[in-house]
C-alpha positions, 0 to 999 in steps of 0.5 A: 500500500502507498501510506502517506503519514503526516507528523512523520518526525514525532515520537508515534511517526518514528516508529510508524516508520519502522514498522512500516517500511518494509512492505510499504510504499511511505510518503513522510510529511511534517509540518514544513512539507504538509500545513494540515492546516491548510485546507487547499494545500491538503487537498491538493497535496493528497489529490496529487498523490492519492495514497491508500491510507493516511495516518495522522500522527500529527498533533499539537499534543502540549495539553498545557499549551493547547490552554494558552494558544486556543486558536492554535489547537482548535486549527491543528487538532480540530480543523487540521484533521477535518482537511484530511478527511476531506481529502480522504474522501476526495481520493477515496482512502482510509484515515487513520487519526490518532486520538486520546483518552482525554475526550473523556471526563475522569469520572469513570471507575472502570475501564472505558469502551469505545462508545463511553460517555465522552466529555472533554475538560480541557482544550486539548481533549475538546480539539481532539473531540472536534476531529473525531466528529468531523470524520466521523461525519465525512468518511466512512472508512476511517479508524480513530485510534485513542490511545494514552500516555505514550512514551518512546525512543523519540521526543519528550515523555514521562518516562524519559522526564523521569529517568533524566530528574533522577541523575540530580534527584533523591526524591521526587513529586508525582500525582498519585489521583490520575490513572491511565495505562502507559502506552509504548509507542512501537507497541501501538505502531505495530497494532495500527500496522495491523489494523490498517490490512483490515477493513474493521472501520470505526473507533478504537482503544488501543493502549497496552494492557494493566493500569497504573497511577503516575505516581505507581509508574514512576516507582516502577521505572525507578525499580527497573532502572535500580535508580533509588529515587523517593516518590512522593505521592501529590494530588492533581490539585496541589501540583497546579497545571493550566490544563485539568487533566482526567483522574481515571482514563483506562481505555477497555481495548474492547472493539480491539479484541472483539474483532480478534486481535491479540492485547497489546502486553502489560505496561510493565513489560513495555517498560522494561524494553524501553528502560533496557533500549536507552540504558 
């Protein structure tokens, strides 16, 4: 298949590439080559080259940042996305766009389906929320893919934040009230390798498996580093950020594994290979 993917340098891109290359033809896109923002250069950029599928792996994912610059994060998240449905539909291809656990709320006790009840409390999660129903209303072959707390090899993440605060740190803060499952970005690559040779079109929740707190995962990566680094567990509350964040977002890979696809391992598992790759 000809695969064009746009955000090609970021953490999730990298390892799209890898697992991808190899018995497909990829088109690499960035912001610089491809403004998704600009309807007109989408559609005649994508027109041009008329690829089987598009993912889209860009994003301005700073939740923070999506706060302060409202305007950037409606155009990338929200209306960046609809130029590419358009497109999609223009030249008749599959979209694959990359969402998030946060176009929920936080209220749930247990594990969210794809069909939960969404609610969004932060710009970041509500310009994701925009893109889905923009799909959702021009194309119908697409996969919208959430998924949660990513880290990888490439770019800035949690894991990586950690490890680097405990060269000069002997106790460290982290938020203990917001539970999500830790995703590995090769991990959720090859799971969209997978998914894209089906014609399985619709919503999916595609995380590793098992849940954690921040603070949970921040003690686990210590263990397996063998870094002796306190963790002291805070509230969201007392660790004060622009954006609210939801307190409970584990994704139940429900239409993932309905349709026959194997789990995705335990985040601890992931954890372990990624610790071991950057030793």
């Amino acid at each position: 298949m000809k695969i064009l993917i746009t955000g090609s340098n970021g953490m999730l891109g990298h390892d799209l590439i890898e697992v991808l290359k190899n018995s497909h033809e990829l088109i690499l896109t960035t912001s610089k080559t491809l403004d998704i923002t600009d309807e007109q250069h989408v559609l005649d950029f994508i027109g041009q080259l008329k690829p089987d599928v598009v993912i889209n792996a860009a994003a301005y994912t700073d939740v923070d940042g999506c706060e302060q610059n409202q305007e950037l994060a409606y155009a990338v998240n929200g209306e960046g996305v609809k130029n590419l449905a358009l497109a999609s539909r223009q030249v008749d291809c599959a979209l694959v766009h990359i969402s998030t656990d946060y176009v929920f709320d936080g209220s749930a006790t247990e594990p969210i389906a794809e069909d939960g009840e969404i609610g969004p409390i932060s710009v970041y999660g509500k310009s994701k929320l925009k893109a889905e129903q923009a799909i959702q209303e021009i194309l119908d072959k697409f996969y919208i893919v959430r998924t949660a707390w990513l880290y990888g090899i490439n770019g800035k993440n949690f894991p990586k934040t950690m490890l680097e605060l405990a060269e000069n740190h002997s106790q460290i803060t982290v938020v203990y009230d917001e539970v999500g499952t830790p995703t590995y970005t090769p991990d959720l690559a090859d799971a969209i390798s997978n998914l894209i040779e089906t014609d399985y079109y619709g919503i999916y929740h595609i995380t590793n498996s098992d849940y954690c707190s921040w603070c949970e995962f921040a003690r686990y990566i210590f263990e397996i580093a063998e870094k002796d680094v306190k963790v002291i567990p805070v509230t969201a509350s007392e660790f004060a950020r622009p954006a609210p964040r939801p307190s409970y977002s584990v994704l139940k890979n429900k239409n993932w594994i309905d349709k026959g696809f194997k789990p995705l391992r335990s985040y601890k598992e992931a954890i372990k290979e990624y610790i071991e790759l950057i030793k």
